[in-house]
C-alpha positions as CSV (number, residue, x, y, z in Angstrom):
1,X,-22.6,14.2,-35.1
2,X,-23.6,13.0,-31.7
3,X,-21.4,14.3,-28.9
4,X,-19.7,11.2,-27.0
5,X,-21.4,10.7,-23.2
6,X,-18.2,11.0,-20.9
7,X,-18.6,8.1,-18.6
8,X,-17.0,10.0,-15.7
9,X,-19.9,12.6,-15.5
10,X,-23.0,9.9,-15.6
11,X,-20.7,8.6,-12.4
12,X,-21.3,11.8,-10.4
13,X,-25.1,12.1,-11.3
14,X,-26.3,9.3,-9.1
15,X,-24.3,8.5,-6.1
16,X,-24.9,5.5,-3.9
17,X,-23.6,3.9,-0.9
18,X,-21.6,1.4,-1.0
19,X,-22.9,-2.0,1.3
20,X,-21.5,-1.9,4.0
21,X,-19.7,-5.6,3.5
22,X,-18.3,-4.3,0.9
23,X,-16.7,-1.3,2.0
24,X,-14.9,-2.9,4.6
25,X,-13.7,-6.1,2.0
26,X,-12.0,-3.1,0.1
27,X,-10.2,-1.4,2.6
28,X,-9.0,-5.2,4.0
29,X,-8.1,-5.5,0.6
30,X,-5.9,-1.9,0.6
31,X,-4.4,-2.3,4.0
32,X,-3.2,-5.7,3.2
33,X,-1.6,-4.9,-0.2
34,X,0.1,-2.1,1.7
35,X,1.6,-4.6,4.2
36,X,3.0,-7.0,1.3
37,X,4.5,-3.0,-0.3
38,X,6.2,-2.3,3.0
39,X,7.2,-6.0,3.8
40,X,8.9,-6.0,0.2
41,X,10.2,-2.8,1.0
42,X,11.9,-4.1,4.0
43,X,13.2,-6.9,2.0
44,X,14.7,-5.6,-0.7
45,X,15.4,-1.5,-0.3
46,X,16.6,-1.6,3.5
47,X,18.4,-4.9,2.7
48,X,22.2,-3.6,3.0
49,X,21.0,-1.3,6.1
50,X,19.7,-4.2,8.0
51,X,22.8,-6.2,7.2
52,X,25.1,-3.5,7.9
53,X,23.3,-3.4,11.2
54,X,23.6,-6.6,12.0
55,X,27.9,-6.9,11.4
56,X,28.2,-3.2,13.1
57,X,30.1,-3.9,16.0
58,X,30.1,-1.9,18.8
59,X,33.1,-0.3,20.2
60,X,32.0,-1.0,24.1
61,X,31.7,-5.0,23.6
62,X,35.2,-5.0,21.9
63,X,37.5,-7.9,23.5
């Protein structure tokens, strides 16, 4: 029986750069997925701290 070629391995044989063009398109593409992570982080797991913040009153403005 033939042995199955892991894919993986052929992968590290031959590397190659990567086009410049390219390279940068895929980090774009990283750093703005992180901004929509951390903007629906702020949106939705800091939600009752922010409000909380917002109706804290502070004890030197009282009237």
């Amino acid at each position: 029986m033939e042995k199955a070629n892991n894919p993986f391995k052929e992968l590290e044989k031959s590397p190659k750069e990567v086009p410049e063009h390219l390279r940068k398109k895929v980090l774009n593409d990283i750093a703005t997925a992180k901004l929509i992570a951390d903007m629906a982080s702020l949106f939705t797991c800091n939600y009752k701290s922010a409000i909380e913040g917002v109706f804290k009153t502070n004890p030197e403005f009282d009237i």
